[in-house]
C-alpha positions as CSV (number, residue, x, y, z in Angstrom):
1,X,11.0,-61.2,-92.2
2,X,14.8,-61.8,-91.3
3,X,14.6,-64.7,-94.3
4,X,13.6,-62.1,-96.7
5,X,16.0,-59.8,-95.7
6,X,18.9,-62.2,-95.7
7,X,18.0,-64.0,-99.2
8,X,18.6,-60.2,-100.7
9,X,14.6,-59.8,-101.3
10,X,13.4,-56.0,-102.2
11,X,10.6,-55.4,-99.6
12,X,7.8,-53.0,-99.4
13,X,6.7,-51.2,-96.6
14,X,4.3,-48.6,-96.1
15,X,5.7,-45.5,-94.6
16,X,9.3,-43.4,-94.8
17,X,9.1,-44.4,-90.9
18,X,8.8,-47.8,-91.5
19,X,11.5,-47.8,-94.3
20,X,14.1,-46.2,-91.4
21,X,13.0,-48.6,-88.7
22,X,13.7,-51.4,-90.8
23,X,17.3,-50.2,-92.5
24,X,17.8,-49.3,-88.8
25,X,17.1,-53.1,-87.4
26,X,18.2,-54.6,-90.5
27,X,21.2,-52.6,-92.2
28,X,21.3,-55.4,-94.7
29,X,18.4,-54.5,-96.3
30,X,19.6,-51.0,-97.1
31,X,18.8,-49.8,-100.9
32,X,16.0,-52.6,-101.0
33,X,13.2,-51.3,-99.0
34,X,10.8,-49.2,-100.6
35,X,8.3,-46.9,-99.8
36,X,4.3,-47.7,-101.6
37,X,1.9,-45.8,-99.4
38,X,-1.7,-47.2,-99.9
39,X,-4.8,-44.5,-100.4
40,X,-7.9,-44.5,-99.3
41,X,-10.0,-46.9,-100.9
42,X,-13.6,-45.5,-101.1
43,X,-16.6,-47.4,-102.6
44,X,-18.8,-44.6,-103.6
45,X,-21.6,-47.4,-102.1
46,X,-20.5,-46.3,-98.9
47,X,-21.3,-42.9,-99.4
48,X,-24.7,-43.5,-99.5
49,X,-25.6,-43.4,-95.7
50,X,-26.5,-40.4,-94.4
51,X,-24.5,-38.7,-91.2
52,X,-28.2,-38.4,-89.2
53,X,-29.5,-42.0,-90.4
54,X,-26.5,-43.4,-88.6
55,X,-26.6,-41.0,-85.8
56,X,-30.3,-41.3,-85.1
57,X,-29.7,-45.7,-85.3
58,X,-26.9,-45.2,-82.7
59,X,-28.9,-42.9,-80.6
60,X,-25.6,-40.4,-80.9
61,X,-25.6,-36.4,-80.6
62,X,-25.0,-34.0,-83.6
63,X,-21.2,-33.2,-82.7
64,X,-18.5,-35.8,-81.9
65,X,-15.3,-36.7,-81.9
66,X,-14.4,-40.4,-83.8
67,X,-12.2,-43.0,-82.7
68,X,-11.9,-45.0,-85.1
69,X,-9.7,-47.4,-83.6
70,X,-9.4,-50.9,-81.8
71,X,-9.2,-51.3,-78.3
72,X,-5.5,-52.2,-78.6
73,X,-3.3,-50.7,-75.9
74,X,-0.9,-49.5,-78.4
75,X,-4.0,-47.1,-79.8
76,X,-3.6,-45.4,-76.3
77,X,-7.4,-44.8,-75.3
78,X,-6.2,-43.7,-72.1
79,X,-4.7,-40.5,-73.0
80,X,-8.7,-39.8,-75.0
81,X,-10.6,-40.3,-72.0
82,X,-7.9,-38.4,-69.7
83,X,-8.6,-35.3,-72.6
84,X,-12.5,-35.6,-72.3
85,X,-12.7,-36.1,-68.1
86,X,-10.0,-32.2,-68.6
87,X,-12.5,-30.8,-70.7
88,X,-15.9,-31.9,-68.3
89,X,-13.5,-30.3,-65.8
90,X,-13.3,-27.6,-67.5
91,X,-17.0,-27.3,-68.1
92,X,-16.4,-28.4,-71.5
93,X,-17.9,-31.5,-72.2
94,X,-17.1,-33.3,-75.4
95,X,-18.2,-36.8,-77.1
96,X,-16.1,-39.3,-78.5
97,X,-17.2,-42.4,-80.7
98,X,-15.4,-45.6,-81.5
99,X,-15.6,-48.6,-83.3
100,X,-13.8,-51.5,-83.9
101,X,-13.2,-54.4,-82.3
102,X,-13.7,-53.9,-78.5
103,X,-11.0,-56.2,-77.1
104,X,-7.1,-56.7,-77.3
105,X,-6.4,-60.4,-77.5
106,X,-2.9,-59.6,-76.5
107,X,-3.4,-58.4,-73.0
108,X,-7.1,-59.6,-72.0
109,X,-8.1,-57.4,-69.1
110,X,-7.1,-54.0,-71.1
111,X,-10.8,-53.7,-72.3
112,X,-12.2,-54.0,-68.8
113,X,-8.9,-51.3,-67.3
114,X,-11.1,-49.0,-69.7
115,X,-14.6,-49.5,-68.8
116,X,-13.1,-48.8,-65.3
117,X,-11.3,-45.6,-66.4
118,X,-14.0,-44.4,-67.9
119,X,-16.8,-44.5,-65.3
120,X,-14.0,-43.2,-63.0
121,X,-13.4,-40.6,-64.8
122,X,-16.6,-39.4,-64.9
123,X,-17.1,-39.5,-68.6
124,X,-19.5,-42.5,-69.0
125,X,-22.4,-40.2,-71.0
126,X,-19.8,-39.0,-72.8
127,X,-18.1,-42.0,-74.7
128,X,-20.5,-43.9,-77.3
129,X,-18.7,-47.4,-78.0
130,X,-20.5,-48.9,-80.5
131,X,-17.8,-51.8,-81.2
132,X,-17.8,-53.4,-85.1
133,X,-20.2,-51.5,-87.0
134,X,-20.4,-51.8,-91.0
135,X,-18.3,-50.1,-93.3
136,X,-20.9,-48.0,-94.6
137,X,-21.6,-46.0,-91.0
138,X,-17.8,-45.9,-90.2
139,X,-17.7,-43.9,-94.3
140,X,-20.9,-41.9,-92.4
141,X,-19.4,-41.6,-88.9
142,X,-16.3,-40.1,-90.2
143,X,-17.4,-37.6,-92.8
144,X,-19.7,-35.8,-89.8
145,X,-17.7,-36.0,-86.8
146,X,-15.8,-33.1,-85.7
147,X,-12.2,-34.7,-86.2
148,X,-11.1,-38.0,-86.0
149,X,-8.5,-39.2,-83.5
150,X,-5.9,-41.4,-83.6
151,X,-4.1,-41.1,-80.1
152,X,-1.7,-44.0,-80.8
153,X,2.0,-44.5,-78.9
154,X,3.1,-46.3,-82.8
155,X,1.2,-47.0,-86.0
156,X,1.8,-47.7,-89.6
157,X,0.5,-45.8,-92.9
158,X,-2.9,-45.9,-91.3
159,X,-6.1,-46.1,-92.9
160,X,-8.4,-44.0,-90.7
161,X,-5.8,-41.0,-91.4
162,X,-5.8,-41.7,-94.9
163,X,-9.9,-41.8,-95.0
164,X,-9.7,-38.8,-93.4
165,X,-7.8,-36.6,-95.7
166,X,-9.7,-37.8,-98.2
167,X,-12.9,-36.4,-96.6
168,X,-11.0,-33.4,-95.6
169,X,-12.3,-34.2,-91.9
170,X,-9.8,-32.8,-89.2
171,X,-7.4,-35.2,-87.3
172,X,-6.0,-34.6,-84.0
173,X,-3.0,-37.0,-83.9
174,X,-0.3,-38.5,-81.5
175,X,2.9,-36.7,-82.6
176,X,4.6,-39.3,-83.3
177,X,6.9,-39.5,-87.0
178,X,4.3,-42.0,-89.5
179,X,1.5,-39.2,-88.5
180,X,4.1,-36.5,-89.4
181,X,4.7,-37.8,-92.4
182,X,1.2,-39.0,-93.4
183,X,-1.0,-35.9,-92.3
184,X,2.1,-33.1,-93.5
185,X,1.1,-29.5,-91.8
């Protein structure tokens, strides 16, 4: 990246965020970084799984929350499952399904950190991992949930929001400035 920057190369990035983090690290590269934000890229194949097919395959219930996200510490699953053991406290219990890929090759005992939050929390019945699934249930999963979450401490443009507002599902996001910029009020 530094090589690009240096040999005077234009360079796209994905987010205003992005664009300011990298003028920021690399003042060089002021006045060539642009901004191209991808869409949502929607095969109208995938459409054509139901919500309750995929539900009833899963074994899940009728209202959910969706996590679409892998089990990377960055993606902050910790702060989710510290959200759903408040509201069982609170006589509120609410589901949450994820999917993606179910380990972080980066730091390999986060995945078992939490399995072991979760059953400590009490919210084991609660949280349906179903891990890499196809693209046609995650189209399915996230047109019928209840909002889709994406609880992450840093992110880029990021597809799961995108998909999201293109369904017109809710989000409930980290507050942090891409989601800001990408989700708008």
């Amino acid at each position: 990246f530094r090589l690009q920057v240096t040999a005077g190369r234009h360079l796209l990035v994905s987010s205003e965020d992005a664009r300011e983090d990298c003028e920021r690290f690399f003042p060089g590269a002021r006045g060539r970084v642009h901004v191209l934000r991808f869409p949502a890229l929607i095969d109208p194949l995938d459409l054509s799984v139901s919500a309750q097919e995929v539900r009833a395959r899963y074994g899940l219930p009728d209202r959910f929350f969706y996590l679409p996200n892998q089990l990377w510490r960055h993606k902050n699953h910790t702060l989710v499952i510290d959200a759903l053991s408040s509201l069982l406290r609170q006589g509120c219990p609410a589901n949450v399904v994820l999917t993606g890929v179910m380990n972080d090759s980066r730091c390999a005992s986060h995945a078992g950190e939490i399995i072991a939050r979760v059953r400590e929390s009490g919210i084991a019945g609660c949280w349906h991992v179903l891990g890499s699934v196809p693209r046609r249930d995650v189209v399915a999963l996230m047109r019928s949930c209840d909002a889709v979450i994406n609880a992450s401490r840093c992110e880029g443009w990021s597809s799961s929001v995108q998909e999201a507002l293109a369904f017109d599902t809710p989000l409930l996001l980290s507050d942090i400035a891409v989601h800001r910029e990408q989700a708008g009020a």
